[in-house]
PyMOL CGO cylinders between C-alpha atoms (Angstrom):
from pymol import cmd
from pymol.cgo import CYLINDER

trace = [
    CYLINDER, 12.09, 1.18, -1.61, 9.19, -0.12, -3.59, 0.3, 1, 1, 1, 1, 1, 1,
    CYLINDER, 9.19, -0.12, -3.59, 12.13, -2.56, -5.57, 0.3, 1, 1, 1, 1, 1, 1,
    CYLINDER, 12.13, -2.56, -5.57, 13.33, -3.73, -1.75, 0.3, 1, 1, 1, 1, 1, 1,
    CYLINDER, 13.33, -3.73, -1.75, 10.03, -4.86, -0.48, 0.3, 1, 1, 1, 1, 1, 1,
    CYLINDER, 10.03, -4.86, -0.48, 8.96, -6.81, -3.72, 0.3, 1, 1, 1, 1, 1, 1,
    CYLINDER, 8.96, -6.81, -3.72, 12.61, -8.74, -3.53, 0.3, 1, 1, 1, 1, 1, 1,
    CYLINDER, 12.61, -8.74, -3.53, 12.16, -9.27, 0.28, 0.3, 1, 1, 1, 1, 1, 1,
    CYLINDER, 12.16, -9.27, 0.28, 8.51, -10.60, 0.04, 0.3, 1, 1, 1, 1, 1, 1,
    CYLINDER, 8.51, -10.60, 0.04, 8.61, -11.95, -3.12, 0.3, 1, 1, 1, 1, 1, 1,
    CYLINDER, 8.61, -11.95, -3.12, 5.92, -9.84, -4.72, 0.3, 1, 1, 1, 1, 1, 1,
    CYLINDER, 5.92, -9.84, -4.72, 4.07, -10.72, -7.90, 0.3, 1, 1, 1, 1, 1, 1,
    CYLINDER, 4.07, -10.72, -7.90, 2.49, -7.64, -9.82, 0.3, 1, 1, 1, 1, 1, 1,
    CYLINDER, 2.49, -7.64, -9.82, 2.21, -9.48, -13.01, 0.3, 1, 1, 1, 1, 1, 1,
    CYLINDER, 2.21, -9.48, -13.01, -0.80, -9.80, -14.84, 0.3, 1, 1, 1, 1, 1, 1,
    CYLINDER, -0.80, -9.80, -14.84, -4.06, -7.21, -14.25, 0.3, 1, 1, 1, 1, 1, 1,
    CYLINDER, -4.06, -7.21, -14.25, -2.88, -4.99, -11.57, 0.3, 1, 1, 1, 1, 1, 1,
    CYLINDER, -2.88, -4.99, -11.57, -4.91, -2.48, -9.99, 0.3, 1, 1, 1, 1, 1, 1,
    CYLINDER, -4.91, -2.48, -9.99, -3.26, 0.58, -7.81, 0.3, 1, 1, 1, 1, 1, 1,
    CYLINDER, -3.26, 0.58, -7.81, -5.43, 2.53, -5.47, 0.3, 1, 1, 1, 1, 1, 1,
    CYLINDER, -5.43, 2.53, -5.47, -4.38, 5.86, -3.52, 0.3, 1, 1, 1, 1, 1, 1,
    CYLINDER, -4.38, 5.86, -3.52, -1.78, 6.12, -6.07, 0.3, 1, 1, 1, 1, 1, 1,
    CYLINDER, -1.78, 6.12, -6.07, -0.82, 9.61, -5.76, 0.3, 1, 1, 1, 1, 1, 1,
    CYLINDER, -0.82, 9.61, -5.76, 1.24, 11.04, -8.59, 0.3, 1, 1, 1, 1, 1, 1,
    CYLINDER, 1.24, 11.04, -8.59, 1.88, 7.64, -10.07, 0.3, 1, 1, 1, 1, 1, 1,
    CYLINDER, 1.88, 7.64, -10.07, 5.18, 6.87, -8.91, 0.3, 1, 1, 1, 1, 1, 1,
    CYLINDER, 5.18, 6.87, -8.91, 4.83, 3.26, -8.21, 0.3, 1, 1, 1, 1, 1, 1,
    CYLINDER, 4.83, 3.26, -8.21, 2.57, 2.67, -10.87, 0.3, 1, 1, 1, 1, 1, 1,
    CYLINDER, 2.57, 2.67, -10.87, 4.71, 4.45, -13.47, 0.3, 1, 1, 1, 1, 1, 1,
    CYLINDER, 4.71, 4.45, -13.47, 8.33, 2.29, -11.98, 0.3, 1, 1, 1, 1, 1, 1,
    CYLINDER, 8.33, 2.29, -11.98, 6.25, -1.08, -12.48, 0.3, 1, 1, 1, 1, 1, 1,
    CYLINDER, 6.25, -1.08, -12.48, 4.87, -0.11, -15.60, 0.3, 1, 1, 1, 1, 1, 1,
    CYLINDER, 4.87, -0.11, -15.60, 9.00, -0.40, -16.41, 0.3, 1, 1, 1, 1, 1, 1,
    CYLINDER, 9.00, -0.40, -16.41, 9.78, -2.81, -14.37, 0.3, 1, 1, 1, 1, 1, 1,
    CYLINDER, 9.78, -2.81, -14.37, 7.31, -5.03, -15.64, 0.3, 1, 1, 1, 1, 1, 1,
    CYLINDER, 7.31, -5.03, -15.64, 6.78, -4.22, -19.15, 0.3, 1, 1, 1, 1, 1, 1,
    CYLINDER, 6.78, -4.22, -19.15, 3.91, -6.67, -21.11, 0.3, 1, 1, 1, 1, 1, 1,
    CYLINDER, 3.91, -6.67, -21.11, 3.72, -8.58, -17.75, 0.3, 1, 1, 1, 1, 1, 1,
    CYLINDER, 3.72, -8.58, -17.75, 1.95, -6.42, -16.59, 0.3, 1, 1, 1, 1, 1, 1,
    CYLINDER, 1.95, -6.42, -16.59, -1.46, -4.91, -17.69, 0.3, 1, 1, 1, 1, 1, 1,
    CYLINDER, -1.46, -4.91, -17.69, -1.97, -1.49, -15.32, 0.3, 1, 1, 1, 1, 1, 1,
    CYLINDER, -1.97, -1.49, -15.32, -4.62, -0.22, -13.57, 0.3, 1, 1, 1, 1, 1, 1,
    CYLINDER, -4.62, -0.22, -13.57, -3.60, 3.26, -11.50, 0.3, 1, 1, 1, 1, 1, 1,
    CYLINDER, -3.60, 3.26, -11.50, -6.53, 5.49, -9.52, 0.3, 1, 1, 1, 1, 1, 1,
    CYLINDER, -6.53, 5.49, -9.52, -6.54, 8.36, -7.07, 0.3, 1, 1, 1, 1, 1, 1,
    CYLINDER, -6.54, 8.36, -7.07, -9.33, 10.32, -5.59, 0.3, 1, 1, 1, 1, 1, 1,
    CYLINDER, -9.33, 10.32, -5.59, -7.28, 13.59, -6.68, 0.3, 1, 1, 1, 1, 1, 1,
    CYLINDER, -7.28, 13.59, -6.68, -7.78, 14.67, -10.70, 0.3, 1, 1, 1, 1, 1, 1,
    CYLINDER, -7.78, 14.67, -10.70, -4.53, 16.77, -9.42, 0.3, 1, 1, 1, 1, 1, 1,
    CYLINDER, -4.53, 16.77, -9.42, -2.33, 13.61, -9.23, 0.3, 1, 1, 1, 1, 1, 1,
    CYLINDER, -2.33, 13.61, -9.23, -3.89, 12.00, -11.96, 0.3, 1, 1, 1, 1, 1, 1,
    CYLINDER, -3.89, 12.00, -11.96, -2.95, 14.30, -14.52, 0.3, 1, 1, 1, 1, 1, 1,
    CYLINDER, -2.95, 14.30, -14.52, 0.24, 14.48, -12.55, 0.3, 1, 1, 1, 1, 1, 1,
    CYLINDER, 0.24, 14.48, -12.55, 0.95, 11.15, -13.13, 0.3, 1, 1, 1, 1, 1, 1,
    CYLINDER, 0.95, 11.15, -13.13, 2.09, 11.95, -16.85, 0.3, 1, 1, 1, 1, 1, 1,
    CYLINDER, 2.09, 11.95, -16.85, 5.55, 13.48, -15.51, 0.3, 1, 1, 1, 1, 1, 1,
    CYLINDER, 5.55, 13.48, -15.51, 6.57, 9.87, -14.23, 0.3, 1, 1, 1, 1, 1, 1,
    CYLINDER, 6.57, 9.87, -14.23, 5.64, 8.11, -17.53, 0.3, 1, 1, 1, 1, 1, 1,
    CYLINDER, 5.64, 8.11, -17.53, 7.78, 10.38, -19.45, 0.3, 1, 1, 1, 1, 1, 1,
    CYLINDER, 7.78, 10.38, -19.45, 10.68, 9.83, -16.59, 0.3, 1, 1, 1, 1, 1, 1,
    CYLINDER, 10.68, 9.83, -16.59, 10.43, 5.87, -16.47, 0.3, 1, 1, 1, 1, 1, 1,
    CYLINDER, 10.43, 5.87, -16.47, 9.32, 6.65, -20.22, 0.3, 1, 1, 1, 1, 1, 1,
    CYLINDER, 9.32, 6.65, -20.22, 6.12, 4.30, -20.26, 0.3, 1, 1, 1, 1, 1, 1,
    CYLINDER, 6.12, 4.30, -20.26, 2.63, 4.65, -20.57, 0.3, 1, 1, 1, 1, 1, 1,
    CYLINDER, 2.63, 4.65, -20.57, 0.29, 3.52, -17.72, 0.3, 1, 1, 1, 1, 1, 1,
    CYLINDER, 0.29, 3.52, -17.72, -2.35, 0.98, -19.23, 0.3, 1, 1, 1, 1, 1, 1,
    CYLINDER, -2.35, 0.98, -19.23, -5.59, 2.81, -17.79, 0.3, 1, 1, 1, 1, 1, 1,
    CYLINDER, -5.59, 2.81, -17.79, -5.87, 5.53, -15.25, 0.3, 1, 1, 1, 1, 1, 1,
    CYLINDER, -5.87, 5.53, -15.25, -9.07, 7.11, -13.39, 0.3, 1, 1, 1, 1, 1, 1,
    CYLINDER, -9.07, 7.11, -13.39, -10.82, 9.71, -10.69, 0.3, 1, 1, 1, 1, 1, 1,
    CYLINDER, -10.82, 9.71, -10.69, -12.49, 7.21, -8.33, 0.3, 1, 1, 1, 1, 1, 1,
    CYLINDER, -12.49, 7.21, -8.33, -12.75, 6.11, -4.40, 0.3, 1, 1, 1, 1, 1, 1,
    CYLINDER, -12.75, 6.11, -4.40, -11.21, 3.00, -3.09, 0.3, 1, 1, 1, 1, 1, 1,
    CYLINDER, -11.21, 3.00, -3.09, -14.75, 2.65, -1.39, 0.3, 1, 1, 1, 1, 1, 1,
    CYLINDER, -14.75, 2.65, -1.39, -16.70, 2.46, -4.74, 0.3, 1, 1, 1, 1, 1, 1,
    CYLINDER, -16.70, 2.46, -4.74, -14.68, 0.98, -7.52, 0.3, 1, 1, 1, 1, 1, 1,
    CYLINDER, -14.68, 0.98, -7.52, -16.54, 0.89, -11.00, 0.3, 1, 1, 1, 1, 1, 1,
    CYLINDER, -16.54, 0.89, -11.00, -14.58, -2.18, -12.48, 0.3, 1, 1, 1, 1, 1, 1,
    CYLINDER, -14.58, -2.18, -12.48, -15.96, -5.32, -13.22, 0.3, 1, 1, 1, 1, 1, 1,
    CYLINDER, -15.96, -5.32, -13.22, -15.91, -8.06, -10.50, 0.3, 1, 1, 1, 1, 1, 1,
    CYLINDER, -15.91, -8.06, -10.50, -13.38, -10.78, -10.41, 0.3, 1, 1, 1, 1, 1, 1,
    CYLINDER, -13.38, -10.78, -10.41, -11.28, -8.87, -13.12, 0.3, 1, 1, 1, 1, 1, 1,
    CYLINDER, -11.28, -8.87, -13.12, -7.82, -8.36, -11.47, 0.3, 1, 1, 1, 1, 1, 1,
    CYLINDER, -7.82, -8.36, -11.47, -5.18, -10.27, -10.54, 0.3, 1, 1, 1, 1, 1, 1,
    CYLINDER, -5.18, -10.27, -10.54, -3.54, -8.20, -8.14, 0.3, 1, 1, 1, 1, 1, 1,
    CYLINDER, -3.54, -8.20, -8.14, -4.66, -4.88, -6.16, 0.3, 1, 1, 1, 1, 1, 1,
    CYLINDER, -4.66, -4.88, -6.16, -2.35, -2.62, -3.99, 0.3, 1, 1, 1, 1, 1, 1,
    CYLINDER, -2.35, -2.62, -3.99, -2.22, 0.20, -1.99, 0.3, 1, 1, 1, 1, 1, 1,
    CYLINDER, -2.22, 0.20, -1.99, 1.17, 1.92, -1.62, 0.3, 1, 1, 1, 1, 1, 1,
    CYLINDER, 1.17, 1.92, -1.62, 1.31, 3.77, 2.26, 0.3, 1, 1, 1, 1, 1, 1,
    CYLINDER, 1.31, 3.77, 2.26, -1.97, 5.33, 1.13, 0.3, 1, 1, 1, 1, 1, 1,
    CYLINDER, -1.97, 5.33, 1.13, -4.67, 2.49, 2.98, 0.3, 1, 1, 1, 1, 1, 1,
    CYLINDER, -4.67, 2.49, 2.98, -4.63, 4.45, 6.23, 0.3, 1, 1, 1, 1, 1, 1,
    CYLINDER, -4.63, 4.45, 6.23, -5.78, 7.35, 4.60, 0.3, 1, 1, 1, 1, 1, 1,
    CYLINDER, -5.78, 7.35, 4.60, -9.41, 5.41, 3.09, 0.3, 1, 1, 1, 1, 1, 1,
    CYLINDER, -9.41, 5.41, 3.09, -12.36, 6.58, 4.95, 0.3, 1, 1, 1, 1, 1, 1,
    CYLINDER, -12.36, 6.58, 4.95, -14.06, 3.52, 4.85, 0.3, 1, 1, 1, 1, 1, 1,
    CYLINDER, -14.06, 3.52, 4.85, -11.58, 0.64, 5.45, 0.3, 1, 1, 1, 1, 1, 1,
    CYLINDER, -11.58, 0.64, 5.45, -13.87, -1.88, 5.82, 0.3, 1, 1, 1, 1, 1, 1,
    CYLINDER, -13.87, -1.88, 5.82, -15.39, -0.93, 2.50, 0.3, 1, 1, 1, 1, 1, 1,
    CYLINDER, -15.39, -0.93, 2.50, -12.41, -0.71, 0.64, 0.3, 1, 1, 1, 1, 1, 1,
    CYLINDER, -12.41, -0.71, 0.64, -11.55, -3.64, 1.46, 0.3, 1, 1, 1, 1, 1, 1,
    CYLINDER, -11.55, -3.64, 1.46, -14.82, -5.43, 0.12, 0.3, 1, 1, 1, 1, 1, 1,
    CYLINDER, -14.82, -5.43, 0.12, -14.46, -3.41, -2.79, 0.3, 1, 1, 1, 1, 1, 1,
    CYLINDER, -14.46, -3.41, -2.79, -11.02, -5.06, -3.08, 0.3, 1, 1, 1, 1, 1, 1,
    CYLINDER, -11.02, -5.06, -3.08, -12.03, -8.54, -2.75, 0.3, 1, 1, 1, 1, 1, 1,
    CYLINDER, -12.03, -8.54, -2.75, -15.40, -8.09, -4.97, 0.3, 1, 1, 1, 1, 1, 1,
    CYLINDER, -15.40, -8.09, -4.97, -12.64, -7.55, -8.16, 0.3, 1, 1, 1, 1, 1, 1,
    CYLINDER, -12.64, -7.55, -8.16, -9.92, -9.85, -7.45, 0.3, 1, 1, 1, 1, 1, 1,
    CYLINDER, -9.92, -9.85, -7.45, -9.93, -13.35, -9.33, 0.3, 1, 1, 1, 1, 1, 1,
    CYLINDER, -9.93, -13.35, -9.33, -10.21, -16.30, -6.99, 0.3, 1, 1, 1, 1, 1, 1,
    CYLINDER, -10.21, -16.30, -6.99, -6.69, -16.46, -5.64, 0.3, 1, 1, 1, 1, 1, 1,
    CYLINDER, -6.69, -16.46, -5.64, -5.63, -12.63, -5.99, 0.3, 1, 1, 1, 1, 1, 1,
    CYLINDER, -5.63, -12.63, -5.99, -3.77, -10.78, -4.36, 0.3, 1, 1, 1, 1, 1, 1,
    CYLINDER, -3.77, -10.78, -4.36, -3.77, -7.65, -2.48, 0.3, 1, 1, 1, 1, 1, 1,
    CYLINDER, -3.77, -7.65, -2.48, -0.87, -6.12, -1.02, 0.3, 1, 1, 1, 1, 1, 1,
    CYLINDER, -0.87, -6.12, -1.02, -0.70, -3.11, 1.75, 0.3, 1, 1, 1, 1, 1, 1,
    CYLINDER, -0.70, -3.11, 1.75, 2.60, -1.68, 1.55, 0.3, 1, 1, 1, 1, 1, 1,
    CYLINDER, 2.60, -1.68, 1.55, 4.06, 0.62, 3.87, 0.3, 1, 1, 1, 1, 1, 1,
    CYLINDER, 4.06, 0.62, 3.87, 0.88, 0.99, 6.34, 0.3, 1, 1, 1, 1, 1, 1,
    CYLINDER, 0.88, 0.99, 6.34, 1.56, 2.30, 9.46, 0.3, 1, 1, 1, 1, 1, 1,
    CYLINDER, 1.56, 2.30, 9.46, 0.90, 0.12, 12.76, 0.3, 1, 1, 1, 1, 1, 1,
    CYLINDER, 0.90, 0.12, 12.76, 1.24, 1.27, 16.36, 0.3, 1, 1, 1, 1, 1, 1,
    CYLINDER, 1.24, 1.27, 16.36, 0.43, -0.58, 19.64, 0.3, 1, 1, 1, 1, 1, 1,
    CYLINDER, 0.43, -0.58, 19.64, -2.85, 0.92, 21.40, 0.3, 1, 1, 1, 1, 1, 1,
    CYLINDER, -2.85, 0.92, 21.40, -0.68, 1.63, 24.39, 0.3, 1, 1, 1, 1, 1, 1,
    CYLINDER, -0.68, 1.63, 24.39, 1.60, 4.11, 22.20, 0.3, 1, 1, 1, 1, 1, 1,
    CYLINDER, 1.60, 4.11, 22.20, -1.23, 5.34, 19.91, 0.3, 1, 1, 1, 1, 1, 1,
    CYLINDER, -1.23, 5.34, 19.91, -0.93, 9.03, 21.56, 0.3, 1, 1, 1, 1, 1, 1,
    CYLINDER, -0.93, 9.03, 21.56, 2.26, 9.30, 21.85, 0.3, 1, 1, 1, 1, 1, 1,
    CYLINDER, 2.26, 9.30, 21.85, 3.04, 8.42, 17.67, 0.3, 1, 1, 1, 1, 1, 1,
    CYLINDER, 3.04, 8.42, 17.67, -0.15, 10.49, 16.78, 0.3, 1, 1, 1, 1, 1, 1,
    CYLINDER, -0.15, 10.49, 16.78, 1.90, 13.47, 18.11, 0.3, 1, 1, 1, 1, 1, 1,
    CYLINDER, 1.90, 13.47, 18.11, 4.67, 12.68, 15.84, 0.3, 1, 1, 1, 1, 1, 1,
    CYLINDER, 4.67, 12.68, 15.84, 3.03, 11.75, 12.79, 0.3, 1, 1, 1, 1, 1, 1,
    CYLINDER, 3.03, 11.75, 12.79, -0.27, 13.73, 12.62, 0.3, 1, 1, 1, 1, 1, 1,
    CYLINDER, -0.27, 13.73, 12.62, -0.73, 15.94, 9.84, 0.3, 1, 1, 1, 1, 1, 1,
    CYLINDER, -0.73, 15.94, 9.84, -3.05, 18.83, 9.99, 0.3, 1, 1, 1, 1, 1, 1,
    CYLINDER, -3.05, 18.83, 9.99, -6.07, 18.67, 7.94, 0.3, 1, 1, 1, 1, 1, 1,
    CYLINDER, -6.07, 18.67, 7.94, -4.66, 15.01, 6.41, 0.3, 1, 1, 1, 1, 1, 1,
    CYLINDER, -4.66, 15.01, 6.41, -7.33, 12.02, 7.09, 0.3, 1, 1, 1, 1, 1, 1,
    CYLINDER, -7.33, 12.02, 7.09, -5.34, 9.27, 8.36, 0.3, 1, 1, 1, 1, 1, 1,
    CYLINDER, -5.34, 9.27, 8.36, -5.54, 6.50, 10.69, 0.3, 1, 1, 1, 1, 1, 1,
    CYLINDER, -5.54, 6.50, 10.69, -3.12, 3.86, 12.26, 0.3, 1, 1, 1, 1, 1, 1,
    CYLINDER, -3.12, 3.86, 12.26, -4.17, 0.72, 13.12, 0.3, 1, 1, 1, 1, 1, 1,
    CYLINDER, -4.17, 0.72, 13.12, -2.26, -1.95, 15.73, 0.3, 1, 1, 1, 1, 1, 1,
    CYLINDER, -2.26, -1.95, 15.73, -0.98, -5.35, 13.93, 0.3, 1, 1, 1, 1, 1, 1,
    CYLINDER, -0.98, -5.35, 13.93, -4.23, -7.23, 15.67, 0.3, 1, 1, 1, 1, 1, 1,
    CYLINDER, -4.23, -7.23, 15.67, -6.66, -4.51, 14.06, 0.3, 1, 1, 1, 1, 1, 1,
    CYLINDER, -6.66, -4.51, 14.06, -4.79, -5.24, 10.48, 0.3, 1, 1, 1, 1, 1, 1,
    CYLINDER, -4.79, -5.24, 10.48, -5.31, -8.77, 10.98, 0.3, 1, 1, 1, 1, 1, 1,
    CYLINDER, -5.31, -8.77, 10.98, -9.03, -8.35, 11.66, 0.3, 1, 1, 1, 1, 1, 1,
    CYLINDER, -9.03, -8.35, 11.66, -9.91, -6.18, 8.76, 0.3, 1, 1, 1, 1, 1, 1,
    CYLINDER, -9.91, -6.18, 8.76, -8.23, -8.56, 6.36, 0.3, 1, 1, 1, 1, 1, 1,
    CYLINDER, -8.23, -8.56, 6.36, -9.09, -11.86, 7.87, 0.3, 1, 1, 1, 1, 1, 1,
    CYLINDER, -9.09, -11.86, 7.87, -12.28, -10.79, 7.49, 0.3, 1, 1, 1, 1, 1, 1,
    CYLINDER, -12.28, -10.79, 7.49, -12.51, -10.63, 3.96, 0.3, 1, 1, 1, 1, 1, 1,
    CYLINDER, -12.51, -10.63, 3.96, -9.60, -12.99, 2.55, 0.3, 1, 1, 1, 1, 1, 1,
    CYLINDER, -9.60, -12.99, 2.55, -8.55, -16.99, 3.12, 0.3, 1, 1, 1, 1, 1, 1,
    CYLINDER, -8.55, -16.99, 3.12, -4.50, -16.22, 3.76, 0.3, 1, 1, 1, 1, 1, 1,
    CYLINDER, -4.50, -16.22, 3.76, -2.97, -13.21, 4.99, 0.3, 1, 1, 1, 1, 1, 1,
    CYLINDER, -2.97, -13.21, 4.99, 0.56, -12.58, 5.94, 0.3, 1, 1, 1, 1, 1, 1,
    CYLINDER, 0.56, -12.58, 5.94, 1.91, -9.45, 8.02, 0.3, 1, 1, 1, 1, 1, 1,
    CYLINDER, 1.91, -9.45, 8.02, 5.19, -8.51, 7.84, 0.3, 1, 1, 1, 1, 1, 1,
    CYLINDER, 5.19, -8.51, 7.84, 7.75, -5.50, 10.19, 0.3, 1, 1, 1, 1, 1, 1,
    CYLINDER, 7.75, -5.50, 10.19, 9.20, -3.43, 7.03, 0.3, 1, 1, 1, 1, 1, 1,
    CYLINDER, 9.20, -3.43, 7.03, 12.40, -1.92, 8.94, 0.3, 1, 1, 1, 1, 1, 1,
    CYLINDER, 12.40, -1.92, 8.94, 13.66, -0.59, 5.62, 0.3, 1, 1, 1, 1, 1, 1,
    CYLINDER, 13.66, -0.59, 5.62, 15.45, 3.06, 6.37, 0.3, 1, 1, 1, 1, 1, 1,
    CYLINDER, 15.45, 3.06, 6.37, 16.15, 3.94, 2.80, 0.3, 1, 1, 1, 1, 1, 1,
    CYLINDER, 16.15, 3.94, 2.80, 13.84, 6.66, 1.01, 0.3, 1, 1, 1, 1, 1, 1,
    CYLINDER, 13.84, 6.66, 1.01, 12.39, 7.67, 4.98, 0.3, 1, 1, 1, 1, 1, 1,
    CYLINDER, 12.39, 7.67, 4.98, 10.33, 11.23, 4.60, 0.3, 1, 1, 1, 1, 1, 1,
    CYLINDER, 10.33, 11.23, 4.60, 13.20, 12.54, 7.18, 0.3, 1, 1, 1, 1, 1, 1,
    CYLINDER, 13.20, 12.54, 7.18, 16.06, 11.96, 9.06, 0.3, 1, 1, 1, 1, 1, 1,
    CYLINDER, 16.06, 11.96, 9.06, 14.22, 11.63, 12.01, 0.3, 1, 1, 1, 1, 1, 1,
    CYLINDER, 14.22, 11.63, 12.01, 12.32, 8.64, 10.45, 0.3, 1, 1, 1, 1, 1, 1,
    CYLINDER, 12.32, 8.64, 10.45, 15.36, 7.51, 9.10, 0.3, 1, 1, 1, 1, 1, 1,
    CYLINDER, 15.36, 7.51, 9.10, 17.41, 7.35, 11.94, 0.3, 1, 1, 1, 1, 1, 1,
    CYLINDER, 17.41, 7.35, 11.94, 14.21, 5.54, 13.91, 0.3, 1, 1, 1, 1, 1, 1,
    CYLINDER, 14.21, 5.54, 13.91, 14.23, 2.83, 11.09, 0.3, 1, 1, 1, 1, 1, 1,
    CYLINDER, 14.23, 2.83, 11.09, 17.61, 2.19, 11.31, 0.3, 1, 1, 1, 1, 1, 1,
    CYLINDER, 17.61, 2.19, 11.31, 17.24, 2.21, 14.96, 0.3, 1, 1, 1, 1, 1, 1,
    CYLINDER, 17.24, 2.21, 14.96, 14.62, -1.10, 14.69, 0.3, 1, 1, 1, 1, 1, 1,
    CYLINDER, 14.62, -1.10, 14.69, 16.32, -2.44, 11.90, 0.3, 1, 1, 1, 1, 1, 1,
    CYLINDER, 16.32, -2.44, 11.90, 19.13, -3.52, 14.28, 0.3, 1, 1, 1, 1, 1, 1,
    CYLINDER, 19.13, -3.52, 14.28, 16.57, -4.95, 16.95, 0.3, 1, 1, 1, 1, 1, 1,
    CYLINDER, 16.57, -4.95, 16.95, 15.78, -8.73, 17.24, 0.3, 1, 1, 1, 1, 1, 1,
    CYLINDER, 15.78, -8.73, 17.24, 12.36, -9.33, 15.12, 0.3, 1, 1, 1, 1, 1, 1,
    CYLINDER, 12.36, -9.33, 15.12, 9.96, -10.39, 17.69, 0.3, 1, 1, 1, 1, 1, 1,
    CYLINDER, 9.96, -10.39, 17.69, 10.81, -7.39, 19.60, 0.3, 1, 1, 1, 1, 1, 1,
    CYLINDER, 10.81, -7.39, 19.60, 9.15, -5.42, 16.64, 0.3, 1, 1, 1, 1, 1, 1,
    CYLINDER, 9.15, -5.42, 16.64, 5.49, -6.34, 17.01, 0.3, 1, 1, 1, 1, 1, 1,
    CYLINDER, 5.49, -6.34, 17.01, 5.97, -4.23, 20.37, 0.3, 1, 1, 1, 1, 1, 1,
    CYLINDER, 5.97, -4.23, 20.37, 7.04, -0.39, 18.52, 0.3, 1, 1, 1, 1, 1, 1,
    CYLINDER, 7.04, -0.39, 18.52, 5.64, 1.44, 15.86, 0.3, 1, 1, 1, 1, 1, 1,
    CYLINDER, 5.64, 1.44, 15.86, 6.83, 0.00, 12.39, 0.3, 1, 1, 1, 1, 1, 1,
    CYLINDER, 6.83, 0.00, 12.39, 5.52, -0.21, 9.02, 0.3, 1, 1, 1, 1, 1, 1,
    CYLINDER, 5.52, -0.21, 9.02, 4.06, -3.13, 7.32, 0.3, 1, 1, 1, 1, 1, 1,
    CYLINDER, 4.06, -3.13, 7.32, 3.81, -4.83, 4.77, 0.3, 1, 1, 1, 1, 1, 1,
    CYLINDER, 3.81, -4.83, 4.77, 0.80, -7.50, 4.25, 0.3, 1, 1, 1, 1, 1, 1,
    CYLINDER, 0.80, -7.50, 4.25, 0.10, -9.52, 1.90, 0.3, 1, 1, 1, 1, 1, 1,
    CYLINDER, 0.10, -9.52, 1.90, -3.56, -11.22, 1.79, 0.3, 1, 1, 1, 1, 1, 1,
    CYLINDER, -3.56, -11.22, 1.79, -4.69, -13.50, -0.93, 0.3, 1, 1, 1, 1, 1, 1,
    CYLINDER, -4.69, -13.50, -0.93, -8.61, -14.17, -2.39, 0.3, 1, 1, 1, 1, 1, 1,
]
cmd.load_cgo(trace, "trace")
């Protein structure tokens, strides 16, 4: 999945790249291989668990992840202006403070970074309840947000930011999600921005 949306949207991790809310390492560990001495790699998660985790995927994608720590999205001890790019892999909507992330975010990028949300959540207002009750997780923080809120937590920090629908089914957590993605992948794109889909965003220093 990660390889489809960076060929769709014509993503660029080259160069400094930080991940936040990175889990396990999965995506950090494939782009480490993807994008060999193109890439200098950053990878953090709040959990020391999926840090140390993370060494499994090197040895599968048999690389070694440039730098790795224990840290918040919300307080971020790097230098400023030091990265290139920063993402978050379907792991934004689970940040406490979004807004604060997100300044974090922008206080480290170069002038003309980028930061890239990828596989966020979005729901209308008007269907909020009714997609909480299908994708609530006990005792998981997480939060959905509605294309408009996306648009005002980014504009709000960077000078160009781009949303896209992600109706990719492949590599869905279940068959139910599968079988919904495949479901809006055959419906006309503007009718999109009214159902539940996941996006991708790209927004630029």
């Amino acid at each position: 999945m990660m390889n489809e949306i960076i060929e769709k949207y014509h993503l660029d991790f080259s160069g400094t790249t930080l991940e936040l809310g990175g889990g396990y390492g999965v995506q950090a560990a494939y782009l480490k291989a993807k994008y060999g001495d193109n890439i200098i790699l950053h990878y953090s998660d709040i959990s020391l668990t999926a840090v140390k985790t993370s060494e499994r995927f090197e040895e599968f994608f048999k690389v070694e992840i440039d730098h790795k720590y224990v840290m918040q999205s919300e307080l971020i001890p790097l230098a400023g202006e030091s990265f290139d790019c920063v993402f978050f892999f379907a792991a934004f909507h689970h940040i406490q403070d979004h807004s604060r992330a997100l300044e974090e975010c922008r206080r480290i990028l170069k002038k003309g970074g980028r930061l890239y949300l990828l596989l966020e959540p979005s729901c209308p207002k008007y269907l909020q309840g009714l997609f909480n009750r299908h994708t609530r997780r006990d005792h998981i923080e997480e939060e959905s947000f509605s294309r408009k809120e996306y648009a005002a937590l980014l504009k709000g920090q960077f000078s160009t930011v781009a949303q896209h629908n992600f109706t990719g089914y492949y590599n869905r957590e279940s068959r139910r999600s599968l079988l919904y993605y495949l479901f809006l992948s055959l419906l006309p794109k503007w009718l999109l921005r009214f159902l539940p889909c996941s996006q991708v965003m790209v927004a630029v220093k």
